[in-house]
VEXDREN-2710 file (C-alpha; in Angstrom, 1 decimal):
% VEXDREN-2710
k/r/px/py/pz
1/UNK/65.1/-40.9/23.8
2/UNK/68.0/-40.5/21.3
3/UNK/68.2/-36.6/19.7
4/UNK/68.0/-37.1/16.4
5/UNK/69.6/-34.7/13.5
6/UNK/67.5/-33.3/10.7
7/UNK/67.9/-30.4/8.5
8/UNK/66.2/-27.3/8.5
9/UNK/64.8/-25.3/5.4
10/UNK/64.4/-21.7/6.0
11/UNK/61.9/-21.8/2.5
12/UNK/59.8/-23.4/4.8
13/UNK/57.9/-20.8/7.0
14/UNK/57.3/-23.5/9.4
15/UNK/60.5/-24.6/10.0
16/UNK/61.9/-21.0/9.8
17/UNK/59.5/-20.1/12.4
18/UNK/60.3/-22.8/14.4
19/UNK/64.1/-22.3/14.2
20/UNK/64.0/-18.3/14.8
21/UNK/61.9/-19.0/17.7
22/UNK/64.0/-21.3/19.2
23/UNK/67.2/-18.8/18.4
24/UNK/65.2/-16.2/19.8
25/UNK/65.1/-18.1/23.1
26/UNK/68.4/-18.4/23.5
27/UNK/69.3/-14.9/23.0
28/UNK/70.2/-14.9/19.2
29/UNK/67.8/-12.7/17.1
30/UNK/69.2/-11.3/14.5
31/UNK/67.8/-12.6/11.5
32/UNK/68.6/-9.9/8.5
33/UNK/69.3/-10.5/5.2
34/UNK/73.2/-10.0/5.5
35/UNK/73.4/-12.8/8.4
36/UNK/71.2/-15.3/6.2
37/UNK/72.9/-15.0/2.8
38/UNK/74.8/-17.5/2.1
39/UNK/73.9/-19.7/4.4
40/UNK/74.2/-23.3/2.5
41/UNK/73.1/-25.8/5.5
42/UNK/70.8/-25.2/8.4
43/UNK/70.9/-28.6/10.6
44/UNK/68.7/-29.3/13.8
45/UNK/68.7/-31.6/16.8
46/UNK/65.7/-32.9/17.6
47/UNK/64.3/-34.4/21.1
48/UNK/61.5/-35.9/19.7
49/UNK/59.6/-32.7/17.9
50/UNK/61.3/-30.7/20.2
51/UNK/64.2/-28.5/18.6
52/UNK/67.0/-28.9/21.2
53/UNK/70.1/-27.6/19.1
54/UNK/71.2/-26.2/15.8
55/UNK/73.6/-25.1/13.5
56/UNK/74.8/-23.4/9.9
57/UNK/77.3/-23.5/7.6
58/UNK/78.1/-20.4/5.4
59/UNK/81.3/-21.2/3.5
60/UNK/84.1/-21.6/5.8
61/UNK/81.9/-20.1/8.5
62/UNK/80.1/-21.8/11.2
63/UNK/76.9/-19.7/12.9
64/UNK/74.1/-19.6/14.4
65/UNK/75.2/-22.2/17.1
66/UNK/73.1/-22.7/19.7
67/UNK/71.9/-26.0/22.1
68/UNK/69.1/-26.1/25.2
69/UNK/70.9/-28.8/27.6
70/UNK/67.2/-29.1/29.4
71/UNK/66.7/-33.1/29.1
72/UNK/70.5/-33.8/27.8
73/UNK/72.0/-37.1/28.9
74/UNK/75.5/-35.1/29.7
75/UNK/76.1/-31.5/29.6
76/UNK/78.1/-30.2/26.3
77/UNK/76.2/-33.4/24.7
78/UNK/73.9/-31.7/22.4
79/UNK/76.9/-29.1/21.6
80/UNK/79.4/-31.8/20.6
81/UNK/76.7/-33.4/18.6
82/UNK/75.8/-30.6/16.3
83/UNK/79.1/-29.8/15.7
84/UNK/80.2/-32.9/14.8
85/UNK/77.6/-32.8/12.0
86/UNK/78.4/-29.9/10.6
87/UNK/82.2/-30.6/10.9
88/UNK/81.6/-34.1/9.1
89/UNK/79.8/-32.3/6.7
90/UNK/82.0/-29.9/5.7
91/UNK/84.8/-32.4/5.5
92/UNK/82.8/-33.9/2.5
93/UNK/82.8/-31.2/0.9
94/UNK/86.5/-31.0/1.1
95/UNK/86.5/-28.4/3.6
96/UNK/88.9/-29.0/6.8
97/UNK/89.4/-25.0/7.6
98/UNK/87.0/-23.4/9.2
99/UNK/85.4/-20.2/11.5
100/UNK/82.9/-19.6/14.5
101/UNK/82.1/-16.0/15.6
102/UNK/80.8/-16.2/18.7
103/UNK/80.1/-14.5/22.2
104/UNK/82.8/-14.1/24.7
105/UNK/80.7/-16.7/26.8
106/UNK/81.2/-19.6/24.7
107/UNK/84.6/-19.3/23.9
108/UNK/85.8/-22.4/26.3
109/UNK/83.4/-24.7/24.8
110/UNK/84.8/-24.0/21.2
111/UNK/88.2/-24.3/22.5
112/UNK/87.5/-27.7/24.4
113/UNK/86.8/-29.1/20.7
114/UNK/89.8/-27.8/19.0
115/UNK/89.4/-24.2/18.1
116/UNK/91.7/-21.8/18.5
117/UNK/91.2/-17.8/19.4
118/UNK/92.5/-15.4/16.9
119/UNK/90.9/-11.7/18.2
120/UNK/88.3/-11.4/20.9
121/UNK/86.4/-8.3/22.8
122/UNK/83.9/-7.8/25.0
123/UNK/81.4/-8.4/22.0
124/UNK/82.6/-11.6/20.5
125/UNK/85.7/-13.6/19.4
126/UNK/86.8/-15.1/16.2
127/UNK/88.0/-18.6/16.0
128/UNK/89.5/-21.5/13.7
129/UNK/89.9/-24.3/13.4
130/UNK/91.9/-26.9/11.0
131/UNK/94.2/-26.0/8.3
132/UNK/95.7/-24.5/6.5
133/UNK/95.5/-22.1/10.1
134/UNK/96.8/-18.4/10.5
135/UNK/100.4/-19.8/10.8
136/UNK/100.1/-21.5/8.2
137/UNK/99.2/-18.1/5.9
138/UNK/102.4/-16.3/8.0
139/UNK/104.6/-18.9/7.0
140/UNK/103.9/-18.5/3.6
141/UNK/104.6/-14.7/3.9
142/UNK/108.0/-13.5/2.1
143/UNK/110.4/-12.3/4.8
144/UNK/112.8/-9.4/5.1
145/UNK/116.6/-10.3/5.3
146/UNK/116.6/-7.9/8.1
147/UNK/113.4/-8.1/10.1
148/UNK/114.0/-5.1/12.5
149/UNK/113.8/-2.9/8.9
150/UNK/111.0/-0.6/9.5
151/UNK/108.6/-2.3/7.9
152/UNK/104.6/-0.9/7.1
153/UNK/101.7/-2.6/5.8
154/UNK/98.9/-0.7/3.4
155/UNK/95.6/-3.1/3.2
156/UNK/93.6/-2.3/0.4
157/UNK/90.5/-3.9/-1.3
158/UNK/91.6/-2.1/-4.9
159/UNK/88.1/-2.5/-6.5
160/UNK/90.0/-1.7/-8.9
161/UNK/93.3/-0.4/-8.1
162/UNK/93.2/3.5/-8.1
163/UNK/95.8/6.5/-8.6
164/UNK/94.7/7.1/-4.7
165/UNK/95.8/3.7/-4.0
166/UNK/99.3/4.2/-6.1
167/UNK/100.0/7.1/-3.9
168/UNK/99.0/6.0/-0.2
169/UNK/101.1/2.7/-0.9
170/UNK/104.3/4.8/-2.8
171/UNK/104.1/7.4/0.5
172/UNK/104.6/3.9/2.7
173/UNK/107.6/2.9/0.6
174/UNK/109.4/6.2/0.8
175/UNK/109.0/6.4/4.6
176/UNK/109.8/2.8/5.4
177/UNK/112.3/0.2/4.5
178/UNK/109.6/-2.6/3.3
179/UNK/106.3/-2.4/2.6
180/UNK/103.4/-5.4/2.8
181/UNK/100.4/-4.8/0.3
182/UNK/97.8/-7.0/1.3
183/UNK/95.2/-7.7/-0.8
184/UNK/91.2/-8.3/0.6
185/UNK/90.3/-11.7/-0.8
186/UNK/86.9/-12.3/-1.4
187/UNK/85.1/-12.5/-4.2
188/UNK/82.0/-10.2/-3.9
189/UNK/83.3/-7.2/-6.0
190/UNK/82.8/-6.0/-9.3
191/UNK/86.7/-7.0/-9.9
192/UNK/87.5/-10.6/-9.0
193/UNK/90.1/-11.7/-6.1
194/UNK/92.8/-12.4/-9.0
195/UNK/92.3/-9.2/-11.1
196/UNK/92.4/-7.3/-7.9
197/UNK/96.0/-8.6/-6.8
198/UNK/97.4/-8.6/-10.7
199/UNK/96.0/-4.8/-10.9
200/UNK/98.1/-4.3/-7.9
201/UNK/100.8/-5.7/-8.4
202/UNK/101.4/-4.4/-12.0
203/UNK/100.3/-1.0/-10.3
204/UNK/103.2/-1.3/-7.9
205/UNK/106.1/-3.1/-10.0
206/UNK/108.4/-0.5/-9.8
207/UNK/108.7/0.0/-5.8
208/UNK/111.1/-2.6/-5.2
209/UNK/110.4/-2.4/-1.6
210/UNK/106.8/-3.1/-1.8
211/UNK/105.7/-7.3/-2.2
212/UNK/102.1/-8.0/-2.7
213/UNK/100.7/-10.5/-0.7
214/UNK/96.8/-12.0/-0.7
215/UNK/95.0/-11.0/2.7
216/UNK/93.9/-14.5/2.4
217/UNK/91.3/-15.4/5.0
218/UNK/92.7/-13.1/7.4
219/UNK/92.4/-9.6/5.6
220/UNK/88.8/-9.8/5.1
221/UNK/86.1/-7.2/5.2
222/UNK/85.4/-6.8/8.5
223/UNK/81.9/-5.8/7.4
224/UNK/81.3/-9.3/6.6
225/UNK/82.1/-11.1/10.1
226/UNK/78.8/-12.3/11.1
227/UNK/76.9/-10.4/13.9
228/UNK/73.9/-12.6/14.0
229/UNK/74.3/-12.9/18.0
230/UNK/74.5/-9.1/18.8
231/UNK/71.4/-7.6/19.2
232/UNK/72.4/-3.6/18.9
233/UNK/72.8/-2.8/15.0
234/UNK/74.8/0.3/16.8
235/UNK/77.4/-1.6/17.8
236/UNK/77.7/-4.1/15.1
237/UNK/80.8/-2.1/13.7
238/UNK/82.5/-1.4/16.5
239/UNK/82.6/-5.2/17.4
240/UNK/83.4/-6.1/13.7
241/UNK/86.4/-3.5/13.7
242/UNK/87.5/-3.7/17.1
243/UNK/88.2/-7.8/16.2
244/UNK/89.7/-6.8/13.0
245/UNK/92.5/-4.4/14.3
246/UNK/93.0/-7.2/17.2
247/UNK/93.6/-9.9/14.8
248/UNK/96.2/-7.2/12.8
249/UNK/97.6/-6.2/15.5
250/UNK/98.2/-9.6/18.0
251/UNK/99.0/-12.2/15.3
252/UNK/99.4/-11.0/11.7
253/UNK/102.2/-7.5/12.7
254/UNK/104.4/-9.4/15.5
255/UNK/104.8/-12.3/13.1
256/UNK/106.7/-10.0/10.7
257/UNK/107.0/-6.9/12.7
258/UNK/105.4/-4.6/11.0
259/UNK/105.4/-1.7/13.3
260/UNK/103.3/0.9/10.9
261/UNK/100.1/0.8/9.1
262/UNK/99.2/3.1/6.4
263/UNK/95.1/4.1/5.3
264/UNK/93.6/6.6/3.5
265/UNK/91.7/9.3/5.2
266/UNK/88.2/8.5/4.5
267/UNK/85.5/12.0/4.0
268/UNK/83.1/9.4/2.2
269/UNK/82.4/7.0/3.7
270/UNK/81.5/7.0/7.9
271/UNK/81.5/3.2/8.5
272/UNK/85.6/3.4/6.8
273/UNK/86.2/6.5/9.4
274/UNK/85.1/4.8/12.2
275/UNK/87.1/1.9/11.1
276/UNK/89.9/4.2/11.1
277/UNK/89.6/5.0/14.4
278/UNK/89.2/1.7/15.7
279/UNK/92.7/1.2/14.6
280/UNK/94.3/4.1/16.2
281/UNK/92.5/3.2/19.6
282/UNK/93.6/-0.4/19.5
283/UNK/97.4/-0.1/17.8
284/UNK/97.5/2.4/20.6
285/UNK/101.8/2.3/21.1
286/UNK/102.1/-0.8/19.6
287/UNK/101.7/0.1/15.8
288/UNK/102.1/3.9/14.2
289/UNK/99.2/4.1/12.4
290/UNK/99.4/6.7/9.4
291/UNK/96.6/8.5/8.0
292/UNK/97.3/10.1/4.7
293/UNK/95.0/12.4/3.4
294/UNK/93.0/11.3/0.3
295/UNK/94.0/12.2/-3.0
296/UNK/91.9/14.5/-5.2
297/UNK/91.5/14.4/-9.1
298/UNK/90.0/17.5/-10.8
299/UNK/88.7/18.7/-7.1
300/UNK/87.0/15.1/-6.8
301/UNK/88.0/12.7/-4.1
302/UNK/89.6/9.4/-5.8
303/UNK/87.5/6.4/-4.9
304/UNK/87.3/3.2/-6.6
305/UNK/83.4/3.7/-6.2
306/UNK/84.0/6.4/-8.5
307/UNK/85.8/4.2/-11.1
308/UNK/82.8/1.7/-10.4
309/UNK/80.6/4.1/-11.4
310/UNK/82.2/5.6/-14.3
311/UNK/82.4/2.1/-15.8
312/UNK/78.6/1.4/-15.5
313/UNK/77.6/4.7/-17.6
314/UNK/80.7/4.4/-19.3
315/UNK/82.3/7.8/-18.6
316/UNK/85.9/7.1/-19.5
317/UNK/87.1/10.4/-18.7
318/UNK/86.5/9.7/-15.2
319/UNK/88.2/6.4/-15.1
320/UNK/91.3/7.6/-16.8
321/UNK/91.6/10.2/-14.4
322/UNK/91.7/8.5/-11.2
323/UNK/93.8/5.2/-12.3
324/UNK/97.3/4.5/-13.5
325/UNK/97.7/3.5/-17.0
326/UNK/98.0/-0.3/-15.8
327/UNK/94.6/-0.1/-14.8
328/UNK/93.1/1.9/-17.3
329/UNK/94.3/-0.3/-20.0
330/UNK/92.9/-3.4/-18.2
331/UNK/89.3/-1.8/-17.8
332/UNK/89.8/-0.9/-21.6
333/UNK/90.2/-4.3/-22.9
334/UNK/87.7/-5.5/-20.3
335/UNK/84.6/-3.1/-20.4
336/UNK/82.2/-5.4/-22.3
337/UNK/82.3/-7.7/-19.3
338/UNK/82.7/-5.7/-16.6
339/UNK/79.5/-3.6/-17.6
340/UNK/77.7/-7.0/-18.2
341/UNK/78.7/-8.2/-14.2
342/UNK/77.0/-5.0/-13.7
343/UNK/74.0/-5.4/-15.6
344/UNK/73.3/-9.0/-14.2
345/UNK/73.6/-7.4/-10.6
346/UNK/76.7/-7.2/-9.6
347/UNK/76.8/-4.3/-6.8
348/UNK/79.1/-0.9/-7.2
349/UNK/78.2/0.6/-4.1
350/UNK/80.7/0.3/-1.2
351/UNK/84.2/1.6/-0.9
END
């Protein structure tokens, strides 16, 4: 019998029953919230009523992959099969980048199709596949005119840009010869992907070592690398991190050797400390890593959450006091709709 391709609804209880019970058997069970948002597609392959493969599409993201080769015609079969679906699908929706996170285990199988590895661990591995690819976003990178410069990168979110940001990135210029700013790019915060980098970089204009780059889809939150196939909720963030400072430190610093990396100490937030550790452990030698101490305002810790917050119950004392004028001025002409994103439920929690 041919397997046939059908789609899944999770709305379904059925079908979501059926589906998390064939995930389950396979070893993938993690079925929260944060693994199922955004989930756009669910396809299945079918032996007859028999669920024999499946797969999702979030975005650019491919997950919850998983085939049962008991009854296949050839083994890797079912595998190819799925993922030809949801490769053909994505291509028509104009989508010819894209990401798997998966297990160690099943990194040759992604690789015999075409991906490539960009930071793995003994939890799981990140890979792509298509363009435009990771050298595709180093190319487009400015360069030094002398690349053995020392040369630092500061990632920062800047949700919005803060006076705490201002002085972790003017600490970097004064201690280095060139200075990468790269900007998180995602659009799940209160301020948007473009206001973010324009805050920045108008935040910034006068360090004339400093260039600010998008993180494009490289300089993510790692908190957002899908985890559906680790089963310990313990050591979600040290596989998330550990893959983050790898792909930092293997691909994205050698490419324009950056040898230092500058962050904020972090007394607020313990998922951000541990994050910081994870760097120091993996840059071991390879990259300095710098931890500056967190500035204060009016014995307060500066934190963009802050900001956030001050902007929802519209305490502009607050916000004046922990950004530069650039920023202030922007949230000024901008409160009306920033407190509406809020009121419609945009989330100000986080870092």
């Amino acid at each position: 019998m041919v397997d046939i391709i059908r789609d899944i609804n999770l709305n379904n209880p059925t079908q979501r029953q059926y589906w998390q019970t064939f995930l389950s058997e396979l070893d993938i069970d993690n079925f929260n919230e944060k693994e199922l948002i955004g989930i756009e597609k669910i396809v299945g392959l079918f032996d007859g009523e028999r669920l024999v493969g499946t797969g999702a599409i979030a975005g650019k993201v491919l997950k919850y992959i998983a085939v049962c080769d008991r009854g296949a015609t050839s083994k890797g079969a079912r595998f190819n099969q799925v993922m030809t679906t949801l490769e053909n699908y994505m291509a028509t929706l104009g989508r010819f980048h894209h990401f798997v996170f998966t297990k160690p285990r099943y990194i040759a199988s992604f690789k015999h199709i075409g991906f490539g590895v960009l930071a793995e661990s003994s939890l799981g591995a990140i890979l792509e596949k298509g363009l435009p690819d990771v050298h595709s976003f180093i190319r487009q990178l400015p360069q030094m005119g002398n690349q053995t410069s020392r040369i630092a990168a500061v990632v920062v979110n800047a949700n919005p840009f803060t006076r705490g940001h201002r002085y972790l990135i003017e600490k970097a210029a004064t201690e280095n010869d060139f200075v990468y700013v790269f900007v998180v790019a995602q659009d799940v915060s209160l301020f948007t992907t473009a206001e973010r980098q324009m805050l920045v970089s108008k935040g910034v204009a006068d360090l004339k070592n400093v260039v600010v780059v998008s993180g494009g889809d490289y300089m993510v939150s790692y908190l957002t690398f899908p985890s559906y196939f680790i089963h310990d909720e313990t050591t979600v963030i040290d596989y998330q991190t550990t893959l983050d400072a790898r792909l930092f430190k293997n691909i994205i610093a050698p490419a324009r050797h950056i040898t230092r990396r500058y962050v904020g100490s972090e007394p607020l937030s313990e998922t951000t400390a541990h994050y910081n550790q994870t760097l120091a452990r993996e840059f071991d030698d390879s990259i300095e890593l710098t931890i500056v101490p967190r500035l204060n305002s009016q014995r307060q810790v500066v934190s963009a959450r802050a900001v956030r917050e001050a902007i929802a119950t519209d305490n502009r004392q607050v916000w004046t006091e922990m950004v530069p004028e650039t920023t202030a001025l922007f949230i000024s002409e901008n409160i009306t709709a920033l407190q509406t994103r809020i009121r419609k439920g945009q989330k100000i929690d986080g870092n």
